[in-house]
C-alpha angles and dihedrals in degrees: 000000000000092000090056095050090057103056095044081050091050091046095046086049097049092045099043112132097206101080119115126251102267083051092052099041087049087047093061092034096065094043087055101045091043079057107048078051095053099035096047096044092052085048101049090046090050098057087043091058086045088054095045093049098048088045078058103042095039114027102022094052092058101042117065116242080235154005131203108187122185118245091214108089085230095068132230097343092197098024097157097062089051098053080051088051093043082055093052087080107081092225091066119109106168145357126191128185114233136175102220115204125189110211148144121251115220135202115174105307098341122095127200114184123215153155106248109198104218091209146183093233094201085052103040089052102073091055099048139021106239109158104057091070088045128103088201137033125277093232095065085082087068088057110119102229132150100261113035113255120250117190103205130197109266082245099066087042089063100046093053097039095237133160125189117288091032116126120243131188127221123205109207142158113253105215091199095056095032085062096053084061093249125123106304092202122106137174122206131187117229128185107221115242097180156321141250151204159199111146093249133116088256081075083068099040109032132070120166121215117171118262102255087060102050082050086070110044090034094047083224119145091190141034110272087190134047118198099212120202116207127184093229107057089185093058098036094115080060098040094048099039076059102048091043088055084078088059125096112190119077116275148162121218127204121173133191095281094062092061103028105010091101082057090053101047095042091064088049090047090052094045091054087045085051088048093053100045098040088049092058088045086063093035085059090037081060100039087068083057077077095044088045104045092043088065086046088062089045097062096033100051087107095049081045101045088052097040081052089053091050090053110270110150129231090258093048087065097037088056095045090055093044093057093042083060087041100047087047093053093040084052085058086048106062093045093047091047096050093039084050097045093044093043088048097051094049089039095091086045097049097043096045090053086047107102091038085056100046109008089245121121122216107198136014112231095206093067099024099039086230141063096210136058105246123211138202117183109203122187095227095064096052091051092052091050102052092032086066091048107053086033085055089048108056087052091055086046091050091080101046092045093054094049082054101053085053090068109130105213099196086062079040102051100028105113 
């Protein structure tokens, strides 16, 4: 019953029409304030999960989580045992044997270097997802034809001005010539499959070819790379140091942090920035709960002082005055949460239609590997939100409340 009194007593209080104009303008004020912070935070969050999740989807599906290269020239000598003695850790998913060549493409007089991954596409598969950045399909690389396929990063495509179909040459170093003390040196002619991209910078530096015909041009016998595949992206650098102790021949190990783990912890670094100062926009949206219900006690001491005289008890009043500041905040809340999820939803569609609009682009998908701001609402995120601002409101209400409930009523009702 109590509880109920209180909040009539909360709601009347809140809704009263009889507050002055700076109540009334603080009032709405802190409802607003506790809104833009609720509102903008969902709505950063929202874009960071969209950044990390597109960095997963784009640019981690087509990295490895590892790479263990040889140090031999030669390449891995025994290289299935040791695909057998990387297995033997638990966290390891995949592992496919490559022949990694660094080159230099060529098109009439202009030059674009790369690394080409000579791969066992059945293999490298299941290590990375090639084919949803494709505009053809992996196994066209299998296709007998006169001249081996290559299938380039749209990057170097553009930079040489090539279309499917097109030749392309490929200057290497032939390990097997360049032992017998000739000219190392050699130049191959590929047909281009396909293209693909992810709006990174590996769409400037990567091209795949499959692994019979990097023997060739390579001069290799055996794999001199192995893609590795790990169930825990975050501790791959742990999971595949492990799995390379079985193995006997020399060997030097990267892994995706070392390329786009800046990336990656730049976007955590910015969600926990946005955290922090989000989280101060609200704190001072609630501060003004205690601006706002001091004045409420101001102008109710006489309403206090006779529901005191009818019987009403001190914490009758403090938790009436707690849930005024809390309403007020939860009121802030929902619009905050509904502006922030709507906003975060139509975010993709408004940013990607941006520079059509306006004619300003956003972001440059050279450097960003996108041209939108993606977005992921997750629930978790909104509850935490809203859960530290009401839970920061009720502690602004708490003083106020407490003023209020030390009211004397005889000083508040003499004449």
């Amino acid at each position: 019953m109590r509880t109920s009194l209180s909040v009539q007593l909360a709601l009347r209080f809140l809704n009263s029409k009889r507050y002055g104009a700076l109540a009334k303008f603080i009032s709405i004020a802190t409802t607003s304030g506790i809104c833009v912070g609720v509102c903008s935070l969902i709505l950063g969050l929202s874009a960071m999960n969209g950044f990390e999740k597109e960095l997963n989807n784009r640019v981690l599906s087509l990295i490895p989580a590892g790479e263990i290269k040889a140090y031999d020239t030669d390449g891995f000598h025994n290289f299935e045992q040791d695909i057998q003695s990387i297995y033997r850790s638990p966290h390891i998913t995949a592992v496919s044997p490559v022949i990694t060549i660094n080159g230099a493409f060529s098109a009439g007089t202009q030059f674009a270097p790369a690394a080409v991954m000579g791969i066992d596409l059945e293999k490298e598969a299941k290590v990375i997802s090639l084919e949803n950045f494709m505009n053809c399909k992996i196994s066209v690389l299998n296709q007998e034809d006169d001249l081996p396929a290559v299938i380039l990063g749209n990057g170097i495509a553009k930079k040489l001005n090539l279309k499917t179909g097109d030749e392309i040459n490929l200057s290497s170093i032939n390990t097997e010539i360049a032992n017998n003390g000739l000219g190392s040196v050699t130049v191959n002619t590929f047909k281009i499959a396909g293209f693909f991209k992810t709006g990174g910078q590996i769409d400037s530096n990567l091209a795949f070819i499959n692994i019979e015909s990097a023997k060739k041009i390579s001069g290799l016998a055996n794999p001199n790379t192995f893609h590795i595949g790990v169930d825990r992206m975050l501790e791959a650098r742990e999971i595949i140091y492990e799995a390379t102790s079985y193995l006997r021949d020399a060997h030097e190990v990267s892994v995706w942090t070392d390329t786009q783990g800046k990336l990656y912890s730049d976007i955590h670094m910015v969600r926990t920035i946005m955290y922090i100062a989000m989280i101060l926009v609200i704190a001072v949206s609630c501060f003004n709960i205690v601006s706002n219900l001091i004045m409420a006690v101001s102008e109710k001491r006489h309403e206090i002082a006779i529901l005191m005289t009818m019987g009403a008890s001190k914490g009758l009043i403090v938790r009436s005055f707690t849930l005024m500041g809390v309403f007020s905040a939860i009121r802030g809340c929902v619009f905050g949460t509904v502006l922030g999820c709507t906003l975060s939803y139509l975010t993709p569609y408004i940013t990607s239609n941006f520079k059509q609009w306006f004619g300003i682009e956003l972001l440059n998908e050279d450097i960003y590997f996108i041209n939108y701001v993606p977005s992921q609402l997750q629930v978790f995120d909104v509850v935490i939100v809203v859960f530290c601002a009401i839970l920061m409101s009720f502690l602004a209400s708490v003083y106020p409340a407490k003023r209020a409930s030390k009211i004397q009523p005889a000083q508040e009702l003499n004449i």
